[in-house]
C-alpha positions as CSV (number, residue, x, y, z in Angstrom):
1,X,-5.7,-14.1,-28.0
2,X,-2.0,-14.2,-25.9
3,X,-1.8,-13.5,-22.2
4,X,1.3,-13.3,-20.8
5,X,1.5,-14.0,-17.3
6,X,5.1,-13.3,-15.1
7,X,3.3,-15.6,-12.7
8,X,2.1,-19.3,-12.2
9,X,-0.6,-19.4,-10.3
10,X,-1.0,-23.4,-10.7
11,X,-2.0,-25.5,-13.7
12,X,-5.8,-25.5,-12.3
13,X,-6.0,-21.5,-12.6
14,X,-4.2,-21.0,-15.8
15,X,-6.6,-23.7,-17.2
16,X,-9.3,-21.7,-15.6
17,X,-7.8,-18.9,-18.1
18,X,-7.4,-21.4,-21.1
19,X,-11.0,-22.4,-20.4
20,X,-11.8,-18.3,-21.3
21,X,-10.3,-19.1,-25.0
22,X,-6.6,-17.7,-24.0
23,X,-3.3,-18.8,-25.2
24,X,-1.5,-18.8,-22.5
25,X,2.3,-18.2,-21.5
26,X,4.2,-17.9,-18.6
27,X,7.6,-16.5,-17.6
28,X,9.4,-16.4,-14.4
29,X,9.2,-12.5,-13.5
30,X,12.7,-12.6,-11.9
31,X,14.1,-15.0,-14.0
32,X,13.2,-14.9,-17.8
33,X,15.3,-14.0,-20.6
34,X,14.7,-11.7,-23.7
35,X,14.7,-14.7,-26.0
36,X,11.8,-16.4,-23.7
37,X,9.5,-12.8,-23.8
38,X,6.4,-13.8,-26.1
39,X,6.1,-9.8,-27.8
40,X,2.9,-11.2,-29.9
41,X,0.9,-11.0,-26.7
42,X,-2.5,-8.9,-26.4
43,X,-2.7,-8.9,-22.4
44,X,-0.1,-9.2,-19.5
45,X,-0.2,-10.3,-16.1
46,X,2.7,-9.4,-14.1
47,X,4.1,-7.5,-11.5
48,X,7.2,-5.2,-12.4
49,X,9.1,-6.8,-14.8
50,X,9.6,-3.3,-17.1
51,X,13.3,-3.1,-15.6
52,X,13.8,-6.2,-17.7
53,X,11.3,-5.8,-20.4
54,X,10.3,-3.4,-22.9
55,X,7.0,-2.9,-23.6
56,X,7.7,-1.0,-26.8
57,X,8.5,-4.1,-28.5
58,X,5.0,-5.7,-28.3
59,X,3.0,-5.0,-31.0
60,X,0.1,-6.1,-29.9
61,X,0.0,-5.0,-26.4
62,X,-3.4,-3.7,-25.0
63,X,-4.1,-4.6,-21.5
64,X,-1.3,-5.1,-18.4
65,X,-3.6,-6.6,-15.4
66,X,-1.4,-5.6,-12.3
67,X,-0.6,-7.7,-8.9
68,X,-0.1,-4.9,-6.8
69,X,-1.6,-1.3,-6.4
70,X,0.7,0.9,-7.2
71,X,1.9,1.7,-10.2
72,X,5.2,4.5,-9.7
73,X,7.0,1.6,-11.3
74,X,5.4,1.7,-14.7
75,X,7.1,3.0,-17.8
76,X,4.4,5.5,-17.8
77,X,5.2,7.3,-20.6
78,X,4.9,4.3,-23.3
79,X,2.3,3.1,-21.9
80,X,0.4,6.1,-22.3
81,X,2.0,6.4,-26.2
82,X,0.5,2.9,-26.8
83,X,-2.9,3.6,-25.4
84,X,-2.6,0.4,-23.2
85,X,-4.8,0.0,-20.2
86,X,-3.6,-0.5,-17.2
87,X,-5.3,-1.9,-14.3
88,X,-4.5,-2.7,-10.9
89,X,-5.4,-4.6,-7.8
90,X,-6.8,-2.1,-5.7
91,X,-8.5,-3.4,-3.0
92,X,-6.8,-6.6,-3.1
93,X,-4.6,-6.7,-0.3
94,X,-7.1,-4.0,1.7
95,X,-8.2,-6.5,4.1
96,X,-4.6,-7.9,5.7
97,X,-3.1,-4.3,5.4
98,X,-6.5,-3.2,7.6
99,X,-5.4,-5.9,9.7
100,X,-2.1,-4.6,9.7
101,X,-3.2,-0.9,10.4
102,X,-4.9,-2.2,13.8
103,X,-2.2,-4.4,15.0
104,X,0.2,-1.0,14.9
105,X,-2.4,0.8,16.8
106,X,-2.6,-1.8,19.4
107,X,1.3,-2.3,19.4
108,X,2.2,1.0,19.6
109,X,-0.3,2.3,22.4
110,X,0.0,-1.1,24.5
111,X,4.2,-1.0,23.9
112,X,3.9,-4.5,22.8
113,X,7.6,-4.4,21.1
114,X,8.7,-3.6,24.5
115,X,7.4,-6.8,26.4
116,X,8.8,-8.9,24.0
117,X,12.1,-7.6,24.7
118,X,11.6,-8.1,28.1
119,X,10.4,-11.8,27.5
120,X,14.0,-12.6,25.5
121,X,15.7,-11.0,28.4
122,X,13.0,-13.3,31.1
123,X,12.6,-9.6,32.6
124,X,9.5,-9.1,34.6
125,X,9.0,-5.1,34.7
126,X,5.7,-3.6,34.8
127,X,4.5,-0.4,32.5
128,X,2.7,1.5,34.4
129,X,2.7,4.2,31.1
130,X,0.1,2.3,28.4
131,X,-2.4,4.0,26.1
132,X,-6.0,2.8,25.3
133,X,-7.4,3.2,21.7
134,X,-10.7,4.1,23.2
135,X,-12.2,7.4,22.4
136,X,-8.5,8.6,20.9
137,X,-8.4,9.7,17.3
138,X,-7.4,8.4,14.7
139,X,-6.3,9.9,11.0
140,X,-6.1,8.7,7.8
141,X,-4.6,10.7,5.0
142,X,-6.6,8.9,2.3
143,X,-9.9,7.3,2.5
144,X,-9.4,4.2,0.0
145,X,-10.2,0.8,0.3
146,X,-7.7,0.0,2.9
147,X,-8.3,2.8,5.1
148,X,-11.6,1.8,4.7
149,X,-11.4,-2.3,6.1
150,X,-8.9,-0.7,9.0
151,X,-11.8,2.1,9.9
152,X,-14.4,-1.0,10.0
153,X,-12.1,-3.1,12.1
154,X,-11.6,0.3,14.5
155,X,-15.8,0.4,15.1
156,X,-15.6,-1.7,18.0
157,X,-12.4,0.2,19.7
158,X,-14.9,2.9,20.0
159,X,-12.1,5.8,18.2
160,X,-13.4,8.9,16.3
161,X,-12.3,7.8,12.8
162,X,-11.0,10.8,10.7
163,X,-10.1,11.0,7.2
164,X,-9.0,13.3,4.4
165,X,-9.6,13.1,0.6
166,X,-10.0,15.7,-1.9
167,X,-12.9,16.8,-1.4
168,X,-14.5,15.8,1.4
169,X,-16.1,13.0,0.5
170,X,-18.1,10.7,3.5
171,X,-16.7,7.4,3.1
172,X,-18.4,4.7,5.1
173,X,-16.9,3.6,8.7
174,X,-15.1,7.6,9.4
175,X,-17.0,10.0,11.6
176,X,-15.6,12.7,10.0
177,X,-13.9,13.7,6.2
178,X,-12.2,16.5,5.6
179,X,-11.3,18.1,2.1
180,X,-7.2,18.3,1.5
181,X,-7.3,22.1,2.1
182,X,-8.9,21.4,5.7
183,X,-5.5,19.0,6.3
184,X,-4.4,20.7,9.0
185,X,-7.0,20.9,11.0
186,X,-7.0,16.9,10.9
187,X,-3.4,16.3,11.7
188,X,-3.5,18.6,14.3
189,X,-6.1,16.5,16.1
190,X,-5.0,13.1,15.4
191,X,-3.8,10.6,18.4
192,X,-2.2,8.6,15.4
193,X,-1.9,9.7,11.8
194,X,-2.0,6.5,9.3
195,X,-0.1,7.2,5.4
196,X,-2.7,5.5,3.0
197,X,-1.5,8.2,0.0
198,X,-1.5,6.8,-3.6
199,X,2.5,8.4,-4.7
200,X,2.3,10.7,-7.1
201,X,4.1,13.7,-7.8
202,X,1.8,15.7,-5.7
203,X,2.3,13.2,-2.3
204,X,6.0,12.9,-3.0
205,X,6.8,14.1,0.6
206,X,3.9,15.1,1.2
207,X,4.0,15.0,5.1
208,X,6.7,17.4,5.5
209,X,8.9,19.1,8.3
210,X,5.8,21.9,8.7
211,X,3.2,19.0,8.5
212,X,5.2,16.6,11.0
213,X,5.2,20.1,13.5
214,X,1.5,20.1,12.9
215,X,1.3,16.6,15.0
216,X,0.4,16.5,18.9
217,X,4.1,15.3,20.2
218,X,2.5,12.4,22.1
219,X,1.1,11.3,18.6
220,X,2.0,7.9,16.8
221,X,2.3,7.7,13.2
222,X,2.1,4.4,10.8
223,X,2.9,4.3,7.1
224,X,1.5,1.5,5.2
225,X,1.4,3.5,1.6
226,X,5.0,4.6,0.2
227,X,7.9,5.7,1.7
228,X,8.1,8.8,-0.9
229,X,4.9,10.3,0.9
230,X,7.1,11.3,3.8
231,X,10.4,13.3,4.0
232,X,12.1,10.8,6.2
233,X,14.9,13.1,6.9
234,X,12.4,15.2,8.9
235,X,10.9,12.2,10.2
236,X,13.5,11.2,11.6
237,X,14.7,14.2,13.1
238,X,10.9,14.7,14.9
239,X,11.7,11.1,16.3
240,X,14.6,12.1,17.4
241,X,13.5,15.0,19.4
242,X,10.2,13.4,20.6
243,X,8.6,15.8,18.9
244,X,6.5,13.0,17.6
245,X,5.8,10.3,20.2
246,X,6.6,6.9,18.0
247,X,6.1,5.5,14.4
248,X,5.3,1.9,12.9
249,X,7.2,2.4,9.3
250,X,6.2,-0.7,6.6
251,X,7.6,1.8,3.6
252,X,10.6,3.7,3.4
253,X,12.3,5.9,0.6
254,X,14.9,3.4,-0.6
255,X,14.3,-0.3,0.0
256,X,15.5,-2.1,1.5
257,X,16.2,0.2,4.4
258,X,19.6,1.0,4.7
259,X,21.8,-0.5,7.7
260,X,22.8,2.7,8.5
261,X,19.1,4.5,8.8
262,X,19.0,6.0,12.7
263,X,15.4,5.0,12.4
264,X,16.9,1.3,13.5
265,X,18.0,2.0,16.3
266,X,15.3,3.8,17.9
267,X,13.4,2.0,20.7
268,X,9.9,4.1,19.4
269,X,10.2,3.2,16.1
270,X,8.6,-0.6,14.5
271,X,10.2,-1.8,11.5
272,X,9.0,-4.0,9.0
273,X,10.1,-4.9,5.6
274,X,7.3,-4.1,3.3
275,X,4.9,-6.3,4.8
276,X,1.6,-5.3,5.7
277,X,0.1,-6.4,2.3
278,X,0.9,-9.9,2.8
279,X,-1.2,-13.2,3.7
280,X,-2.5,-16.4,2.9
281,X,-5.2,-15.4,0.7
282,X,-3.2,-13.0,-1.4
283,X,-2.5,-15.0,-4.9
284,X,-6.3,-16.7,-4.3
285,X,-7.9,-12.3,-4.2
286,X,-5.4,-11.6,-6.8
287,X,-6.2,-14.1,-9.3
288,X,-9.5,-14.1,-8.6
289,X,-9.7,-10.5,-10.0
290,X,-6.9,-11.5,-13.2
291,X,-9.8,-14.0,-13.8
292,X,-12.6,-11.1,-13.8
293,X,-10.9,-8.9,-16.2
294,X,-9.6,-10.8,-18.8
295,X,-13.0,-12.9,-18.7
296,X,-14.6,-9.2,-19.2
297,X,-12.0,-7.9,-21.3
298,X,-12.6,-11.1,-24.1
299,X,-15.9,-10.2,-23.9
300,X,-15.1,-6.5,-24.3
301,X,-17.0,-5.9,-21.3
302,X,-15.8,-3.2,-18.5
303,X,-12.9,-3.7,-16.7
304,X,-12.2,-3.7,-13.0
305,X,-9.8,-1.2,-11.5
306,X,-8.6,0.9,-14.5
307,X,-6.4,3.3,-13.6
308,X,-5.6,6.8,-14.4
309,X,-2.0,7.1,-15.5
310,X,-2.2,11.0,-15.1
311,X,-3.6,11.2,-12.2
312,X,-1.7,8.5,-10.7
313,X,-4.6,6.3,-9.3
């Protein structure tokens, strides 16, 4: 059986994969040619490479085994025509982007941006203005598994931990859940609202110019998910009018972000380029769950992390 993998992950590890009775092959995802694509392969490991790579040409093609979480990329549409299963890395970069969650909680509410700028300019000012995270709440639209390693880092911050999901569901580490038709009621008494929103046609902008007026205007928000989940226009525009009190933005609608985005230039607003998911450990948690699933899928055991195409997640 063929895996094609748009990744080397080291001769150890794809010997690890040999050793599971896989022929394997590997491509350079941003760099391989149509001649070098192996289309007689059963399984692939990759990325995105479907800009470049047309998975209506591979015969064979049963499993892709994804590196990241979502999936908006996906030529959703064949896959679905093939009856391919697609899988994805959920919960594989949960633990740095909880990480990341807390550090823009502490940065935003302790101004942290705004020292260092002092420090390049050796200015010694105090703040007399800062915000402790204890006993403020905190809102996360989604209760997944990174929502989930951020609320277990926040325990010992002592914050009421709030979440919304479809229905309601208790999820470990929140204090409170509320069903998406109760949404409101958990904006409007969130300190700082974090984005953890799969994007699917439902979420596309789904914090909106009436949702963003729904926000206390000395609230914070962070976006860790995808840019798509909020209409940046009116973003922007509540920035702007410090209607909402600052923003830590790792996603945006078109990325990069464009020189010209006002969202720059704004002294409450933190940048970063996409970021959040990344660490050390990510190809090690990756491949260790590429190793799971095609060890289970040879067996035709169950797979990890199948994803509904449909109901995008």
């Amino acid at each position: 059986m063929k895996v094609l993998f748009t990744y080397d992950y080291g001769k150890e590890k794809m010997d690890s994969i040999r050793a599971l009775g896989y022929e394997v092959e590997i491509i350079d995802e941003g760099r391989f040619t149509p001649e070098q694509v192996p289309y007689d392969a059963e399984v692939m490991c990759c990325y995105n490479p479907f800009d470049r790579l047309d998975i209506t040409k591979f015969p064979n093609l049963k499993l892709i085994q994804l590196s990241s979480i979502g999936f908006d990329f996906i030529p959703k549409e064949d896959i679905i025509n093939k009856s391919i299963i697609l899988s994805n890395n959920r919960g594989g970069y949960s633990i740095p982007m909880g990480e990341w969650i807390v550090m823009n909680l502490l940065m935003l509410s302790r101004k942290a941006v705004k020292f260092w700028d002092n420090k390049k300019e050796k200015k010694w000012k105090l703040d007399s203005k800062l915000i402790e995270l204890y006993g403020k709440t905190v809102t996360f639209l989604g209760t997944g598994t990174i929502s989930s390693e951020a609320a277990k880092r926040l325990q010992g911050f002592e914050m009421n931990v709030v979440g919304v999901n479809t229905k309601g569901t208790d999820t470990l580490y929140f204090d409170k859940v509320y069903p998406l038709g109760e949404v409101k009621t958990a904006i409007e008494q969130a300190d700082y609202l974090v984005m953890v929103l799969p994007f699917t046609e439902m979420t596309n902008h789904f914090l909106d110019k009436e949702k963003l007026s729904w926000m206390k205007n000395t609230a914070m928000l962070i976006n860790v998910s995808r840019g798509n989940v909020i209409d940046e226009v009116a973003l922007t525009e509540a920035l702007k009018s410090k209607t909402l009190a600052g923003a830590a933005l790792d996603v945006f609608e078109e990325e990069p972000l464009s020189a010209d985005s006002e969202l720059w230039e704004m002294e409450n607003v933190f940048i970063s380029p996409h970021n959040s998911w990344i660490s050390e450990q990510r190809d090690n948690r990756r491949f260790n769950l590429i190793y799971e699933n095609l060890k289970a899928y040879i067996k035709n055991k169950q797979l990890k992390n199948v994803v509904d195409i449909k109901r995008g997640y």
